[in-house]
C-alpha positions in Angstrom: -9.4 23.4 35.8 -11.2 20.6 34.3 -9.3 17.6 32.8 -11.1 18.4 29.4 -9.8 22.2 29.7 -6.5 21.8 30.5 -6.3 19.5 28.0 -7.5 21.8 25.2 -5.4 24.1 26.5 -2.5 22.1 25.7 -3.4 21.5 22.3 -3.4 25.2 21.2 0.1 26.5 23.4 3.6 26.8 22.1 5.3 23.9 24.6 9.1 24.9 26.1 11.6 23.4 24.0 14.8 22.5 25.4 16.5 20.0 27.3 17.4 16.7 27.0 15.6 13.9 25.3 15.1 10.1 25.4 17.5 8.1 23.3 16.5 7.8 20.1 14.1 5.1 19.2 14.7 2.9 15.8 11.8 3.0 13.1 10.0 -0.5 12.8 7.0 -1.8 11.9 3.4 -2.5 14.0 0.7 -5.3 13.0 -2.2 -3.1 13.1 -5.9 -5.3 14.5 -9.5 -4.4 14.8 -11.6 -4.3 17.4 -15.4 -2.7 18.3 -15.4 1.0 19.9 -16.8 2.6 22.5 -19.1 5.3 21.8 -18.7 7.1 25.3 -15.2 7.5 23.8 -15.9 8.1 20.4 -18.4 11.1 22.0 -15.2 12.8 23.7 -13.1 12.8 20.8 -15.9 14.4 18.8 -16.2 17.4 21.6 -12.5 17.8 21.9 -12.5 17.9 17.9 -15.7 20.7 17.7 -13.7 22.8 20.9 -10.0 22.3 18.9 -11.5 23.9 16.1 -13.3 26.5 17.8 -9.7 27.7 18.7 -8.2 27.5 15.8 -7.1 30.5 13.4 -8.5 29.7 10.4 -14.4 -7.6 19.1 -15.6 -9.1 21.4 -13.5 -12.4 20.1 -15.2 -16.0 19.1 -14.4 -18.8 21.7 -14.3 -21.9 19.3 -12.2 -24.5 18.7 -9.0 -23.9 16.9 -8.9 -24.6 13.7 -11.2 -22.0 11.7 -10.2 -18.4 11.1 -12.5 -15.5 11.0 -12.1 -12.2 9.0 -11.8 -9.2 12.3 -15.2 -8.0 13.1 -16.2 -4.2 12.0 -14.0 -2.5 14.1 -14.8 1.2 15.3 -10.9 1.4 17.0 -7.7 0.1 15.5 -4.5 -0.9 18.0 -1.3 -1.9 17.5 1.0 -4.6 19.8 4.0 -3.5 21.5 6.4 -5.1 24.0 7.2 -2.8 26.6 9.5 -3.0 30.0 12.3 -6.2 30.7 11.0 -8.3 30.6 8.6 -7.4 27.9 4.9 -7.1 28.9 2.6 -7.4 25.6 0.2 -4.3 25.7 -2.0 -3.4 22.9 -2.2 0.7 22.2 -5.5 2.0 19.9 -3.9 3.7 17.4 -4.5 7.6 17.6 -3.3 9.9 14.4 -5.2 12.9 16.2 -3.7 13.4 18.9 0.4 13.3 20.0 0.4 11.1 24.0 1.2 7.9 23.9 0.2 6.1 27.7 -0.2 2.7 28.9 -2.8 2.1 31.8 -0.4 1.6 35.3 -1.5 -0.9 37.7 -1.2 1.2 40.1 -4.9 3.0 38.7 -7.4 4.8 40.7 -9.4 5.3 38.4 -9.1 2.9 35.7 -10.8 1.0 32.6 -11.4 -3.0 32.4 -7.9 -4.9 30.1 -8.9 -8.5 29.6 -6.8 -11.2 30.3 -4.3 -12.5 29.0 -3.4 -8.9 28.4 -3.1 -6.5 31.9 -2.1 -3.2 32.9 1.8 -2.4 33.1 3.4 -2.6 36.1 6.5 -0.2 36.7 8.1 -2.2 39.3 8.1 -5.4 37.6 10.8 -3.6 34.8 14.0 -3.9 35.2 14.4 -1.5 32.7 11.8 1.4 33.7 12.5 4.8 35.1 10.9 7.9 35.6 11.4 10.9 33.2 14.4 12.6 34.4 13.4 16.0 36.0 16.0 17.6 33.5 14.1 16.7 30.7 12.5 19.6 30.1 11.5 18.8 26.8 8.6 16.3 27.3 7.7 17.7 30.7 6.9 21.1 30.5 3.7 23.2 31.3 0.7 22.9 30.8 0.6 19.2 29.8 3.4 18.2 32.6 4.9 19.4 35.2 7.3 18.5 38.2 5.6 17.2 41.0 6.3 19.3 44.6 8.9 18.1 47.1 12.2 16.3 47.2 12.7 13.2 44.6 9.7 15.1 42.1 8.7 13.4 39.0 7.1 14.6 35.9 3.5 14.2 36.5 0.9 14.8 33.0 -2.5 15.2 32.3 -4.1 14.8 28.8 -7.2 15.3 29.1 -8.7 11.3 28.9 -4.9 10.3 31.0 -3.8 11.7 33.8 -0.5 10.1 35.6 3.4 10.2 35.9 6.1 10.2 33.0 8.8 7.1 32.8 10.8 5.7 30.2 11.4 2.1 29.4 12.0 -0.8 26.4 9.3 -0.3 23.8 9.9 -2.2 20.9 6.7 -2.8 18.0 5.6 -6.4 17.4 6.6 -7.6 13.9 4.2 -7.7 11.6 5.6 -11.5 10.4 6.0 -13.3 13.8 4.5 -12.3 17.3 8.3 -11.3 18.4 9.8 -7.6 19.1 11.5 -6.7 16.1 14.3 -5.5 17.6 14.6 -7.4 20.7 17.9 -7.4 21.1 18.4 -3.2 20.7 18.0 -0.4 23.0 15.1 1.5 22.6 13.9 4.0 25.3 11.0 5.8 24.9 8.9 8.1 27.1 5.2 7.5 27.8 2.4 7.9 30.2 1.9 5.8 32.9 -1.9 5.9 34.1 -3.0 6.9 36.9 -6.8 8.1 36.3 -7.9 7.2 32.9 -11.2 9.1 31.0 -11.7 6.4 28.4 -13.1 2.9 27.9 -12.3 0.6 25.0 -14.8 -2.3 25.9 -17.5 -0.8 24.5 -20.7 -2.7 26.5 -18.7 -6.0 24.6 -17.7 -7.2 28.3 -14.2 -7.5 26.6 -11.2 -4.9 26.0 -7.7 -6.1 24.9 -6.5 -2.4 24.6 -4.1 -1.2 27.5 -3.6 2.6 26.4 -2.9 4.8 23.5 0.1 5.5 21.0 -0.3 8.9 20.0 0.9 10.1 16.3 -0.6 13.5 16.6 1.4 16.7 16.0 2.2 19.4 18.8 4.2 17.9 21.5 7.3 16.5 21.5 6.4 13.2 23.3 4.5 12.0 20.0 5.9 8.4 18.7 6.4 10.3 15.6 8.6 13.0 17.2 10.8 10.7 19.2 11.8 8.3 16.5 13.1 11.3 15.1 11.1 10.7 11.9 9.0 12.5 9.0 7.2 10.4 7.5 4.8 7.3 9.4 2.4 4.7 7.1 -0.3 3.1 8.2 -2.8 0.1 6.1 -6.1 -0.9 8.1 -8.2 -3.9 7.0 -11.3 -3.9 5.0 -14.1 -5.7 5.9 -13.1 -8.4 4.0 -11.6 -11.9 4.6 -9.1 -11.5 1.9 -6.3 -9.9 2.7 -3.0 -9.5 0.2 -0.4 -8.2 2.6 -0.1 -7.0 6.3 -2.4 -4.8 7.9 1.0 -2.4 9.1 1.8 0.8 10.9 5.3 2.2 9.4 7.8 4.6 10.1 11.0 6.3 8.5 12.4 4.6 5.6 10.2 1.7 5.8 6.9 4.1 5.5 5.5 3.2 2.0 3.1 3.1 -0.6 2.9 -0.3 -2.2 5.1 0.1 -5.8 2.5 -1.9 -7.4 -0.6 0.4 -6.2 -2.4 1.9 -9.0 -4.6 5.3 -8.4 -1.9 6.7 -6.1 -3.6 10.6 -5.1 -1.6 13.1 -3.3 -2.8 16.4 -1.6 -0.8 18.8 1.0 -1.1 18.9 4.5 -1.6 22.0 6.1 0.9 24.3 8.0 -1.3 24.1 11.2 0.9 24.0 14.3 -0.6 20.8 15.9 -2.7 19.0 13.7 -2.1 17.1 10.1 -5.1 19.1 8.5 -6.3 18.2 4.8 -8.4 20.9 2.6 -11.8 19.7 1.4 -12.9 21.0 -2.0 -16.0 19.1 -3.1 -18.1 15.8 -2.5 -19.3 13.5 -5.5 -22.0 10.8 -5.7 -21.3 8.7 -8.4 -19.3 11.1 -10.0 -21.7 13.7 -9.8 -20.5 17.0 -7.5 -23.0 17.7 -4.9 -21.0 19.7 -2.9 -18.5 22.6 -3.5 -16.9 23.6 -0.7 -16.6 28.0 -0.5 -13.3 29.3 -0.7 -13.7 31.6 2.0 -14.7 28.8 4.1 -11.3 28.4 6.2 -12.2 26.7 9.0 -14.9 24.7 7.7 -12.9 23.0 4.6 -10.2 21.5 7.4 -10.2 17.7 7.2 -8.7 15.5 9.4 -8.0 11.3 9.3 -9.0 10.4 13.0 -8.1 6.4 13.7 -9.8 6.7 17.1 -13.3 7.7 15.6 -15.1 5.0 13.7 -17.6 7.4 12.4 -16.9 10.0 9.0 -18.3 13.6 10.3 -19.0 17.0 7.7 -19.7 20.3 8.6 -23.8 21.7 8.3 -23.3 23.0 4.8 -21.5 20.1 3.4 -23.6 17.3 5.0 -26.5 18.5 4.0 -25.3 19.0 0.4 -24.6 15.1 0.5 -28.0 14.1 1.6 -29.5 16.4 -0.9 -27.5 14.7 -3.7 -27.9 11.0 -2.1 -32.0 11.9 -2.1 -31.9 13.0 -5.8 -30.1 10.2 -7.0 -32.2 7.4 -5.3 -35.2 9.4 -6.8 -34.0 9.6 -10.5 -32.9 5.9 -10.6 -35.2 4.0 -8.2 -38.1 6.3 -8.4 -37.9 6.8 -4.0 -39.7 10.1 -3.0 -39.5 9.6 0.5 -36.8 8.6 2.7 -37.9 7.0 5.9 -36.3 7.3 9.5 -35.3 4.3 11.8 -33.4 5.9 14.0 -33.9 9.4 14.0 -31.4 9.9 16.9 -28.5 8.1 15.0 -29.2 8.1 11.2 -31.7 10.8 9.1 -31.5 9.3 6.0 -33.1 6.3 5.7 -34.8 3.9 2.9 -36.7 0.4 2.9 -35.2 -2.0 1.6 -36.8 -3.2 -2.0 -38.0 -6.8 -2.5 -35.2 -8.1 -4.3 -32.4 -6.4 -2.7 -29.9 -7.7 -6.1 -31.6 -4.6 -7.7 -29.8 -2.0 -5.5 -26.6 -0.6 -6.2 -25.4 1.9 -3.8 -23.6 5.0 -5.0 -20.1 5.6 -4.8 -19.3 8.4 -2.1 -16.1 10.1 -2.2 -14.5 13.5 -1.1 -12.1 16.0 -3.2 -9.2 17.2 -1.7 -6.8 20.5 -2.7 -4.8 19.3 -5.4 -7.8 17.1 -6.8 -7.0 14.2 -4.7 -10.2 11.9 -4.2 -10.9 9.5 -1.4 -13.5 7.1 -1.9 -15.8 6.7 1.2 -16.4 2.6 2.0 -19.2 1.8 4.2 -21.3 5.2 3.7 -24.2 2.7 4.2 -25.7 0.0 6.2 -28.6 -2.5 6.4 -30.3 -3.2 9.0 -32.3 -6.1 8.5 -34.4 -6.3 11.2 -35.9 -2.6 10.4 -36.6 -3.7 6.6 -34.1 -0.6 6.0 -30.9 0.6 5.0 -29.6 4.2 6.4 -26.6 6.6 5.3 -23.9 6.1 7.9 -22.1 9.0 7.6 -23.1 12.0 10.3 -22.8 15.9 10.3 -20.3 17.3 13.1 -17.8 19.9 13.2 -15.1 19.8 12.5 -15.0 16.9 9.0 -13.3 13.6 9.8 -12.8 10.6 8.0 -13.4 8.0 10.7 -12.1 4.4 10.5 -14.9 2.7 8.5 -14.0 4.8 5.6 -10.6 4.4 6.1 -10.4 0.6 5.8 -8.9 -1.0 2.5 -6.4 2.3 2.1 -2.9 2.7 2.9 -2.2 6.2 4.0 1.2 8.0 4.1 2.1 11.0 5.7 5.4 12.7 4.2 5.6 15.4 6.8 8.9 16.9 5.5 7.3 17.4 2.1 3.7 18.4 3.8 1.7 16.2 1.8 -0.1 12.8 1.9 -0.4 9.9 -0.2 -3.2 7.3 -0.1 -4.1 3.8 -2.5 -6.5 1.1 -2.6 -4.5 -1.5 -0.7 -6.1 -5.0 0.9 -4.3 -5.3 3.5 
């Protein structure tokens, strides 16, 4: 069986509960940064997404001179800094709210992606601290994602699908968002991740540069999620706009200190679905400018899942839905600008397409944004983009299956999942 089927497999059976468990891990707080993505990556996710729901019931970094600072470039990937091991290695994990594994890359790789110094793959025998999952944990490794390897002295060996390795335990502790220390140093806190052994994925991106070492994995459906072993119900996380000023700290959150700012104004809420293994909103219509161009049918059950994905940079909608978009994009640039005809520059990437005017002050471009059950809006950022050397500017947003909100249109928003209450919260927030 394939790494890619086995993995899907995972995602849609009922794991063996049981066992005994790590210790439990203390909520704290990550400093979330951007980098570029990889689109060989960003490809996977999107046919592990259109098989999940198949099965369903219903930066590269500026060498100069210290002394100026530079906003993060457009980032297609988010990750987070942790210190993990004694003594603690820095290793930076991309940020995943799909999916539930959370891996580091081991040095001990055969098949492996390029970290850039000074960051480097973990090393197990370096810890003083590390150990492999207990065989009686029956919790994390059980079939089909893990398993006990054959013979005396066995360990827990996994495979997800873009990972394949061995189970340990060890020190992980979150880098503080105010100083580039552990924020609990001086506790205990054991949790169990991958190690690497064959890795599916590439952060660098063609960029020739990758500071990311792994994956921390706040999905749903397994019991190794971050989310799951910090024993908590509700996680928060803030990524950057695109813009060099910033009010607060880009942060990931969990437990008690998961928030939404007191002082944010246009605070929407809209429930999360009862789905098994995945944190599924409900689209109900799309606006341009206010206008509905979209309605989603009720009787559309599959089709009207949304999901926030923090490992795809891209925002996906069904056939039916992406089309109704372009429709209402194409009448509104005809009624205000007088455009008959949109023009293609890339036909293989983008299908919706306009020169850019003369005087390019004269634009404004609409204001994008998705309705969610319980009338919830989201407004999309960065549904378009110039591209200068083409004269044109192009719609950004893509049709796929099943709808995601990708990163770009994530950025400037703080999002919070209440998973006891089933229901999430989002605001403008400049972090």
């Amino acid at each position: 069986m394939s790494f890619v089927s086995l993995f899907l497999v995972v995602i849609f059976m009922i794991f063996a509960a049981g066992g005994t468990s790590p210790p439990m891990a203390q909520a704290q707080s990550f400093t979330i940064s951007t980098r570029l993505t990889n689109t060989s990556t960003s490809a996977f996710r999107h046919k592990l997404r259109q098989k999940l729901l198949s099965q369903t019931t219903e930066t590269r970094p500026l060498n100069l001179d210290p002394g100026t600072v530079f906003p993060a470039l457009p980032s297609g990937m988010v990750y987070v800094s942790a210190h993990i091991g004694t003594p603690p290695l820095t290793i930076n994990l991309a940020l995943d709210t799909l999916f539930p594994f959370t891996w580091v890359q081991s040095v001990d790789c055969q098949k492996c992606f390029n970290v850039s110094p000074p960051f480097s793959n973990f090393d197990p025998k370096k810890s003083t601290t590390f150990q492999l999952l207990p065989p009686t944990n029956t919790t994390i490794c059980s079939p089909p994602l893990a398993h006990l390897s054959a013979g005396a002295g066995s360990s827990c060996v996994y495979d997800a699908g873009y990972s394949r390795g061995i189970y340990g335990i060890d020190e992980f502790h979150l880098l503080s968002p105010l100083s580039s220390s552990s924020s609990s140093s001086s506790s205990t806190n054991l949790i169990a991740f991958g190690c690497g052994i064959r890795s599916m994925v590439d952060f660098d991106g063609g960029w020739g540069y990758n500071p990311i070492g792994g994956m921390i994995g706040l999905g749903k459906g397994h019991p190794s999620s971050i989310v799951s072993q910090l024993g908590s119900d509700r996680f928060s996380y803030c990524l950057p706009g695109r813009s060099d000023s910033h009010s607060g700290q880009p942060t990931l959150n969990f437990g008690s200190d998961a928030f939404i700012d007191a002082s944010a104004t246009n605070v929407q809420t809209t429930p999360i679905s009862g789905h098994e293994y995945y944190n599924y909103l409900n689209l109900t219509t799309i606006t341009v400018n206010g206008d509905v161009v979209y309605i989603m049918p009720e009787t559309s059950s599959r089709a009207k899942l949304v999901l926030l994905d923090t490992g795809e940079p891209t925002t996906w909608f069904v056939e039916d839905a992406y089309y109704g978009l372009q429709d209402g994009l194409v009448r509104y640039f005809a009624e205000i600008y007088g455009w008959k005809e949109p023009k293609i520059v890339y036909p293989s990437v983008y299908d919706l397409c306009y020169d850019l005017p003369t005087n390019m002050s004269s634009i404004v471009f609409p204001k994008v944004a998705i309705q969610f059950l319980g009338g919830a809006s989201l407004d999309l950022q960065d549904a378009f983009k110039i591209f200068p050397d083409e004269h044109q500017f192009c719609m950004v947003l893509k049709e796929g299956a099943p709808n995601v909100v990708g990163v770009y249109q994530q950025m400037g928003y703080r999002f919070l999942f209440d998973l006891a209450q089933s229901k999430l919260s989002f605001a403008p927030n400049m972090c």
